[in-house]
C-alpha positions, 0 to 999 in steps of 0.5 A, spaced: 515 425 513 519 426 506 521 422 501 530 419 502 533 424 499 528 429 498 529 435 502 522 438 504 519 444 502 521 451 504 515 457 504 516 464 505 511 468 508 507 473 501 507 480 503 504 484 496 511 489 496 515 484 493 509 484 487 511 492 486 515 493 483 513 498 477 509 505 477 504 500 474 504 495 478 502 501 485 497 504 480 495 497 479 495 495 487 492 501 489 486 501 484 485 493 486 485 495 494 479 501 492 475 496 489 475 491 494 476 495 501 469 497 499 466 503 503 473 501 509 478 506 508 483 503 512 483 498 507 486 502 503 490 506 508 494 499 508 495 499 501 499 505 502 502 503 508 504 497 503 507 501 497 511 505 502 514 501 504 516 498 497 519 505 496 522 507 502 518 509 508 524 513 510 524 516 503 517 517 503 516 520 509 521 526 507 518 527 501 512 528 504 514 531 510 511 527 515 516 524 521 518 516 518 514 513 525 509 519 523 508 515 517 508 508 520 502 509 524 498 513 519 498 508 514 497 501 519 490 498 519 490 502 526 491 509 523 487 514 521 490 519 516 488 525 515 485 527 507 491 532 507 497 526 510 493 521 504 493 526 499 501 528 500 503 520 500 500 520 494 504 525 491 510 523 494 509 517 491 508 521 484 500 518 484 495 522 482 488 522 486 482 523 481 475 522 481 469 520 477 462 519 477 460 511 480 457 506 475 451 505 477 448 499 475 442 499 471 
């Protein structure tokens, strides 16, 4: 019960977009949700459904030339993109995807 005339604290739900709000801040994410998602590639498709909605989803979906309800269910924790859908978000969102050799540990 809160102390007189102390009003009791308010807490809002923590959604990441709020976070985004640079292109190093996405780039930063994005990479983080690599690392930690391991071998899960649905973790990082919502990562970028995330990002997307941080830019726009309507946007981006005209930029990637996917219908915006389309981009919805690729990029939830239920959809399944395709390499080509990932690789045109990525774009669209002025990401480049590259590759490099995995640290092995010795």
């Amino acid at each position: 019960m809160p102390r007189k005339g102390k009003k009791p604290e308010r807490f809002t739900n923590y959604d990441s977009l709020d976070y985004l709000g640079s292109e190093a801040k996405i780039a930063a994410y994005l990479e983080a949700a690599l690392e930690e998602g391991g071998d899960d590639p649905a973790f990082l498709t919502r990562a970028l459904g995330v990002v997307a909605r941080a830019k726009n989803m309507s946007k981006l979906a005209r930029a990637a030339d996917i219908s915006r309800e389309g981009l919805y269910k690729a990029l939830s924790g239920n959809g399944n993109p395709s390499f080509g859908t990932v690789f045109r978000v990525a774009k669209a969102l002025g990401l480049k995807i590259t590759v490099s050799p995995e640290e092995k540990a010795a």
